[in-house]
C-alpha positions as CSV (number, residue, x, y, z in Angstrom):
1,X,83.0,-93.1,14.1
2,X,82.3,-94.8,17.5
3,X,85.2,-93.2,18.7
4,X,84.3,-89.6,17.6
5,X,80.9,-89.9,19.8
6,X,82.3,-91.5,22.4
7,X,85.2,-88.6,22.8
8,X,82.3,-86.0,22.4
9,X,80.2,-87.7,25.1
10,X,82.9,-88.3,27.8
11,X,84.5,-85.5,27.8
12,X,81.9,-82.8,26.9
13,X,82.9,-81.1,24.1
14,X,81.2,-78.0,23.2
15,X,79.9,-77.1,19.6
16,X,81.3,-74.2,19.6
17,X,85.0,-75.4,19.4
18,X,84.8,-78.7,17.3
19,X,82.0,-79.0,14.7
20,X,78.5,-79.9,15.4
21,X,77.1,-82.9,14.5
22,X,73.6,-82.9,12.8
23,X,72.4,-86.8,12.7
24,X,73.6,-90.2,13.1
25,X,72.5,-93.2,10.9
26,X,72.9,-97.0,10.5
27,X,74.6,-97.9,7.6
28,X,72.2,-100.0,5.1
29,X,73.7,-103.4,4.6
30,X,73.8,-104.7,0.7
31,X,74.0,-108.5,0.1
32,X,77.2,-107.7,-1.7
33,X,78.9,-106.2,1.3
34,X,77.3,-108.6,4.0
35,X,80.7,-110.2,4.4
36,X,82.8,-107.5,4.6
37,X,80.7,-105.7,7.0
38,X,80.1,-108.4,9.7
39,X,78.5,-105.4,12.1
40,X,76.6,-102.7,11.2
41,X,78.2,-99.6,10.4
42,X,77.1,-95.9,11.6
43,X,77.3,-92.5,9.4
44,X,77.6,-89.2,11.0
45,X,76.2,-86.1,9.7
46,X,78.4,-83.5,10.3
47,X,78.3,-79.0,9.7
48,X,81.0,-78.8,7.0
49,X,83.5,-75.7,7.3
50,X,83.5,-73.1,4.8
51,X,87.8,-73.8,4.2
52,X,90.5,-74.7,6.3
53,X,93.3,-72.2,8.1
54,X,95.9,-74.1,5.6
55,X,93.5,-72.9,2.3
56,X,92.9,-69.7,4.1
57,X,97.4,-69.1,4.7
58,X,97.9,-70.2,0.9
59,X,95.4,-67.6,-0.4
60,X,96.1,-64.8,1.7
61,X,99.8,-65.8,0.8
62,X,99.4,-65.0,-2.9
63,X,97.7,-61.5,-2.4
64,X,101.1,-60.3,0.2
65,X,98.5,-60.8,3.0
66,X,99.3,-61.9,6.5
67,X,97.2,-64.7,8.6
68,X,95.5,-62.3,11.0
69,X,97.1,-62.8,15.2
70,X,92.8,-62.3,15.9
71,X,92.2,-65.7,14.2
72,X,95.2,-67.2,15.8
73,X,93.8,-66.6,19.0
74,X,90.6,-67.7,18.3
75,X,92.1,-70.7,17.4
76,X,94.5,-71.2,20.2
77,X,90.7,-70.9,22.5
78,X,89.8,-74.2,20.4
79,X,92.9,-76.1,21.5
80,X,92.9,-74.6,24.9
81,X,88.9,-75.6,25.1
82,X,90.2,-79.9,24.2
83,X,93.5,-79.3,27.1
84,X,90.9,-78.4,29.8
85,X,88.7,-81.0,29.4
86,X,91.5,-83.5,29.4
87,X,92.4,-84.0,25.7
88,X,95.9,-83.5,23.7
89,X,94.6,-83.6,19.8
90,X,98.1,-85.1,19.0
91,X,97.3,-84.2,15.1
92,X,97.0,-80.4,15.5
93,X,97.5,-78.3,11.9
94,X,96.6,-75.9,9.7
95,X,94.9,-79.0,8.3
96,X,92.6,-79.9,11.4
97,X,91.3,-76.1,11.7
98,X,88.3,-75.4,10.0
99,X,86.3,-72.1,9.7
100,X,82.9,-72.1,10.3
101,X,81.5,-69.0,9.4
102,X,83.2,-66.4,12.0
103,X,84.2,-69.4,14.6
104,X,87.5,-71.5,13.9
105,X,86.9,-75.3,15.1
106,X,89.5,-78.3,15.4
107,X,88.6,-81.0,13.2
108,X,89.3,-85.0,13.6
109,X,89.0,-84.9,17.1
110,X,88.2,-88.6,17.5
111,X,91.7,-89.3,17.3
112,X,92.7,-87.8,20.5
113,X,94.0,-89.0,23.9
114,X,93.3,-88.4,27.1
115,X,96.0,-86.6,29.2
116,X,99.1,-88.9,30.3
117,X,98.4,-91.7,27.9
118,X,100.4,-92.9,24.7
119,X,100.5,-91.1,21.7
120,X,99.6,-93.1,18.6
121,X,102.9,-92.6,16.3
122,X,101.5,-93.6,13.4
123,X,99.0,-90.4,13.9
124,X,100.0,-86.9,13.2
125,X,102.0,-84.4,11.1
126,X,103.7,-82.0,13.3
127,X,105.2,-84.0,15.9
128,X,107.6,-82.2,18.7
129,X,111.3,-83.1,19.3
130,X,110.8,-85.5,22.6
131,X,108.6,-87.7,20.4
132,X,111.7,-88.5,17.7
133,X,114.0,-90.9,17.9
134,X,117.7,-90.6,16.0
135,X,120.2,-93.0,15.4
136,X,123.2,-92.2,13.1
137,X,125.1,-95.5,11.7
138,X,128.1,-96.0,9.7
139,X,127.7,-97.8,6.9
140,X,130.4,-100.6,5.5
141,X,131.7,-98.2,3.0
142,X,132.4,-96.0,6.1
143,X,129.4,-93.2,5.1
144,X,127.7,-92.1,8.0
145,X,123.4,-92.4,7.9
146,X,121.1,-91.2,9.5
147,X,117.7,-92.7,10.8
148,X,114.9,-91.1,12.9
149,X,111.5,-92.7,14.0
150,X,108.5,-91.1,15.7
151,X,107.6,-92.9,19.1
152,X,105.0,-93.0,21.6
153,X,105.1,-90.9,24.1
154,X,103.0,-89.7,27.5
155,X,100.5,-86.8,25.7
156,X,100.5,-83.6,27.4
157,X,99.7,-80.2,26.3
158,X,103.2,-79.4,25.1
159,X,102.7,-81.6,22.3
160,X,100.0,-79.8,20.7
161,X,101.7,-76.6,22.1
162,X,104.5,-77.7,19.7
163,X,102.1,-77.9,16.8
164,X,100.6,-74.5,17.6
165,X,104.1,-72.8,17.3
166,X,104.7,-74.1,13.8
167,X,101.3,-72.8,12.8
168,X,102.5,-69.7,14.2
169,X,105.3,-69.7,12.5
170,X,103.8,-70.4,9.3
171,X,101.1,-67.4,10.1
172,X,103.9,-64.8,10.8
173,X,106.6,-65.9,8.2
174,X,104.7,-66.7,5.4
175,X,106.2,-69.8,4.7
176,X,106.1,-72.9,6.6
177,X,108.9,-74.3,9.2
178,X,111.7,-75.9,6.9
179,X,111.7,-79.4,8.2
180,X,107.9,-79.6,7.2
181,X,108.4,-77.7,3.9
182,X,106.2,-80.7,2.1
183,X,102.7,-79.8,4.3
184,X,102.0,-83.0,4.9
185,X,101.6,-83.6,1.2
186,X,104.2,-86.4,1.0
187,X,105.5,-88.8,3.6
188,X,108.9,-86.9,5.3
189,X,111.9,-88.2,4.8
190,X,114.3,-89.4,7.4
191,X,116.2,-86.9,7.1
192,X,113.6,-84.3,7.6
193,X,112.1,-86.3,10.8
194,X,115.9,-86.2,12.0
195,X,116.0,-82.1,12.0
196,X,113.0,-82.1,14.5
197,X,114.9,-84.8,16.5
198,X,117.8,-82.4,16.7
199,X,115.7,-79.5,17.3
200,X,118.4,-76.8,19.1
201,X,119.3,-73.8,19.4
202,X,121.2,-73.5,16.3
203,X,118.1,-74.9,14.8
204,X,116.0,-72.2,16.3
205,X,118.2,-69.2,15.5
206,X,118.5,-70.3,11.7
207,X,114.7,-70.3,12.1
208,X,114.5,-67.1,13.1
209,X,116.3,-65.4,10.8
210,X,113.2,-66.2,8.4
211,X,111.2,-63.4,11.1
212,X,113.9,-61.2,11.7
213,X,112.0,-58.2,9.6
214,X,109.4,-58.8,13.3
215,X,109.0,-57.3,16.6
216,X,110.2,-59.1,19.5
217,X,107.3,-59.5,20.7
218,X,106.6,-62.1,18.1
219,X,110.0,-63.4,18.6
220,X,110.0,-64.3,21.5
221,X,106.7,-66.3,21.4
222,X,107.8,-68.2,18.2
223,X,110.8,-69.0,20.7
224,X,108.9,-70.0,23.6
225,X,106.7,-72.0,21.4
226,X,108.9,-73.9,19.6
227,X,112.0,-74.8,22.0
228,X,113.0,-78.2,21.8
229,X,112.9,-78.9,25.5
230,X,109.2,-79.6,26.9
231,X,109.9,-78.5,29.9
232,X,111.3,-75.1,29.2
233,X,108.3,-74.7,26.8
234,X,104.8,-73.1,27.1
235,X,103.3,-75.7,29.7
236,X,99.8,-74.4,28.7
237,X,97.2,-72.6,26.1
238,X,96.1,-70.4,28.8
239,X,99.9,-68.8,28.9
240,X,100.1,-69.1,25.2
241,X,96.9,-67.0,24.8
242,X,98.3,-64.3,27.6
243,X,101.6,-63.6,25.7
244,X,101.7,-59.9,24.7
245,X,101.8,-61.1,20.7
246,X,98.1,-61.5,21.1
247,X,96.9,-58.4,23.0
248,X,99.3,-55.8,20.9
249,X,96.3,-55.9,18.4
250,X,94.0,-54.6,21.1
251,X,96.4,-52.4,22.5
252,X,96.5,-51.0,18.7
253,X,93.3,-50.5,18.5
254,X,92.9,-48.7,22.2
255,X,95.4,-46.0,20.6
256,X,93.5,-45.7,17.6
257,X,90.0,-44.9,19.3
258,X,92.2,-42.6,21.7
259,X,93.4,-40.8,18.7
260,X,90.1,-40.7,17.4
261,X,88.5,-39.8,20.1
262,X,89.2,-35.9,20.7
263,X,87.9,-34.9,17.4
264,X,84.7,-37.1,18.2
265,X,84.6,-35.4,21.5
266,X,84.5,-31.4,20.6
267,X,82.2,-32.7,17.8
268,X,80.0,-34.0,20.3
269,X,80.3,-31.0,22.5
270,X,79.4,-28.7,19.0
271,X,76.3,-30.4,18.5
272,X,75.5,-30.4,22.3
273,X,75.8,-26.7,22.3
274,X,73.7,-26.2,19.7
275,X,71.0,-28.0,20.9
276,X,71.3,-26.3,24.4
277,X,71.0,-23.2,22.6
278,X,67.7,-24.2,20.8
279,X,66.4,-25.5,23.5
280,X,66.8,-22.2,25.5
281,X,65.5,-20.1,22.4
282,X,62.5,-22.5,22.9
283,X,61.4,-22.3,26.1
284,X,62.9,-18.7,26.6
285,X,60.3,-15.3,27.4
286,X,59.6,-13.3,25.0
287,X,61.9,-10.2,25.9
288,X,65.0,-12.6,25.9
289,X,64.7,-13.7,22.2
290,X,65.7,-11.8,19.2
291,X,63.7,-9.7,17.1
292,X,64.6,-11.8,14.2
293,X,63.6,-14.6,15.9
294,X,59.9,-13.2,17.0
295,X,58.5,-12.4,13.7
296,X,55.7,-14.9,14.1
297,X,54.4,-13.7,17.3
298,X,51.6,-11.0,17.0
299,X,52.2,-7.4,18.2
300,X,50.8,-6.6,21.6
301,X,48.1,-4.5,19.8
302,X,46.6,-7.2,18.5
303,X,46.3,-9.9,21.2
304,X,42.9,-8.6,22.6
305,X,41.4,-9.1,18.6
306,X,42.0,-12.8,18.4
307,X,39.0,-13.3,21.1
308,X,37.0,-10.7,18.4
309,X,36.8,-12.6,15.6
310,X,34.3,-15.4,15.0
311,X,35.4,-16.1,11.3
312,X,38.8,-18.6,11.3
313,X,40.3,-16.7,8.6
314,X,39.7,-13.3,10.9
315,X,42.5,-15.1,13.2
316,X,44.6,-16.2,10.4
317,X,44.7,-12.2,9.0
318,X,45.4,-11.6,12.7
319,X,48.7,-13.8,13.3
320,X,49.8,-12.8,9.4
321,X,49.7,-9.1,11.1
322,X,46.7,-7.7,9.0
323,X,43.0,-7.9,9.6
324,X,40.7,-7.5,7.3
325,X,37.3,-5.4,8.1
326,X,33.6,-6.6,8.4
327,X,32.4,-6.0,5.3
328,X,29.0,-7.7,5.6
329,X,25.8,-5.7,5.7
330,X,23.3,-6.3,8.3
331,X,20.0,-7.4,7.0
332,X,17.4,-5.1,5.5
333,X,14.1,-4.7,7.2
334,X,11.3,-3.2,5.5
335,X,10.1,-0.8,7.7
336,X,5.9,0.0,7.2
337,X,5.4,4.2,7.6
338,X,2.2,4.0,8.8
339,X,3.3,1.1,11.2
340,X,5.9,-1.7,12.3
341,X,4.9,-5.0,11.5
342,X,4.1,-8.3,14.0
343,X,5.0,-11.7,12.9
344,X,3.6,-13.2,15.9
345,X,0.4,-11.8,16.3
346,X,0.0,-12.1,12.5
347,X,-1.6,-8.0,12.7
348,X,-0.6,-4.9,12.1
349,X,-1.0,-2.2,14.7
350,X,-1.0,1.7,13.2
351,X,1.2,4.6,15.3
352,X,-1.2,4.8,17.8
353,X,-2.0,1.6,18.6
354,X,-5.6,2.1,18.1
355,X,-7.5,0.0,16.5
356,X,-6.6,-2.9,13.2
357,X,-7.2,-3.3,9.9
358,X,-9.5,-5.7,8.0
359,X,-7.7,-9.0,6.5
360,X,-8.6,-7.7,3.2
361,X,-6.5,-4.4,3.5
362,X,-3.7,-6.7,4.9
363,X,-3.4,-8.6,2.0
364,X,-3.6,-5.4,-0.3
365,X,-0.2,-4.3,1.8
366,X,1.6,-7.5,1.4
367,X,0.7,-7.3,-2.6
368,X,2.2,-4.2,-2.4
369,X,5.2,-4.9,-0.5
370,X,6.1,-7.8,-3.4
């Protein structure tokens, strides 16, 4: 556990290619394990991944589907991320590769050496050809056996390069490389460890024959990926993640939006000239737009009448193109024969204007009015 913060720490790795860590703690020592645990111990809290790529190829296996080249890549970024900050993983898999949500992250990272030092043999799964040792001996009976053995050697890229082809493999085949047909499920066999240490290219064109339904393109990266001299292979993930196998997929889709993109265009252009032609009906004069397209605008005889009307239903009547007529009445004033009547003065003056009338005879013509 030491070793996993340590390897974060020194060589800054980032969260986004090996899995976070959410807290450390001290182990709680219990008088029972007091002797076996002569220091304290620490626990790391880790984000656990939502499956593994090797979980992910086995199901997508069953259902005909292929590992996508999109998730390989992202992938390959991982591995490239640990190479340039000075780490070969030297247990790279579909085992160490988790997903995390939409990010792929390498797992057991703590294990891994800086560039130029010793490998640990005792570590790893998918171990290239330079790091396998074979000795063939005759037995007393005359048989002829055959022994291999993983050493240690200098770590360099190449060696999780190796790795990455067989996962490669395994993505675009559908079945993993023969010599590690077991998965890492079992311990292999000598004689399994001995095909790796005999890695050719006999070996490599039986292998291919598994892929011979692909491209080229693919072919030639499984081949690039997976020959058995180091320095004839793939010196780094940078190169690896340039090959054409990864940007066909783009390329695809470029052609795809090209193909879709002519109908999308005189679509486009439809709906542009429809607005333009709104617009200009809109904000056109009225002598340049249609009849049919005028019959809410009042006739010229009637423009003057919408100052005429007080009433707001008299201009309502007047944009529906009918106007109704006054039809009230003007107020009926009693008009006096012998004379006109004076509200202000409170008298009433005869036709002439000479002289008034007693209070009493007013009253008498008010009676008579009610």
């Amino acid at each position: 556990m030491e070793r996993e913060l340590r390897v974060r720490k020194e060589y800054h790795l980032s969260r986004h290619y090996v899995p976070a860590i959410i807290s450390v703690h001290h182990t709680v020592q219990h008088a029972a394990y007091s002797e076996a645990m002569s220091e304290p111990g620490y626990c790391i809290t880790m984000e656990g991944a939502d499956t593994t790529a090797e979980n992910l190829m086995l199901d997508m296996r069953k259902y005909g589907k292929e590992f996508p080249s999109k998730a390989m890549k992202r992938i390959g970024i991982s591995l490239l991320h640990m190479h340039e900050h000075g780490l070969v993983h030297c247990d790279f898999g579909t085992h160490n590769i988790g997903k995390f949500s939409s990010r792929w992250k390498l797992l057991g990272v703590g294990g891994s050496v800086p560039i130029g030092e010793p490998t640990d043999p005792n570590r790893g799964f998918y171990h290239p050809p330079e790091s396998i040792v074979v000795e063939s001996k005759r037995t007393s009976m005359g048989k002829k056996s055959i022994s291999a053995c993983v050493v240690s050697v200098p770590g360099y890229p190449t060696y999780d390069i190796w790795a990455y082809g067989v996962v490669i493999f395994e993505a675009v085949a559908g079945t993993p490389l023969s010599p590690y047909a077991c998965r890492g499920k079992r311990a292999m066999s000598s004689h399994e460890v001995a095909k790796i240490g005999r890695w050719d290219d006999h070996s490599m064109r039986k292998a291919l024959k598994v892929i011979e339904d692909k491209d080229d393109i693919t072919k030639d990266l499984v081949m690039r990926l997976l020959h058995y001299d180091p320095e004839q292979r793939i010196s780094s993930m940078r190169d690896v993640l340039e090959h054409p196998f990864f940007s066909g997929s783009l390329n695809e889709k470029k052609a795809s939006r090209s193909a879709k993109s002519p109908s999308m265009h005189s679509d486009s252009r439809k709906s542009k000239s429809s607005t333009n032609v709104g617009n200009s009906a809109r904000h056109s004069t009225p002598a340049e737009i249609p009849q049919s397209k005028r019959s809410d605008i009042p006739p010229p005889h009637l423009k003057g009448s919408l100052s005429e009307g007080n009433a707001p239903h008299d201009e309502e009547n007047v944009v529906n193109g009918t106007r109704q007529k006054n039809t009230r009445k003007p107020e009926s004033v009693p008009i006096n024969p012998a004379g006109s009547t004076d509200s202000m003065s409170g008298g009433v003056s005869d036709g002439g204007g000479k002289s008034k009338k007693s209070f009493k005879s007013l009253r008498k013509l008010r009676k008579a009015k009610a």
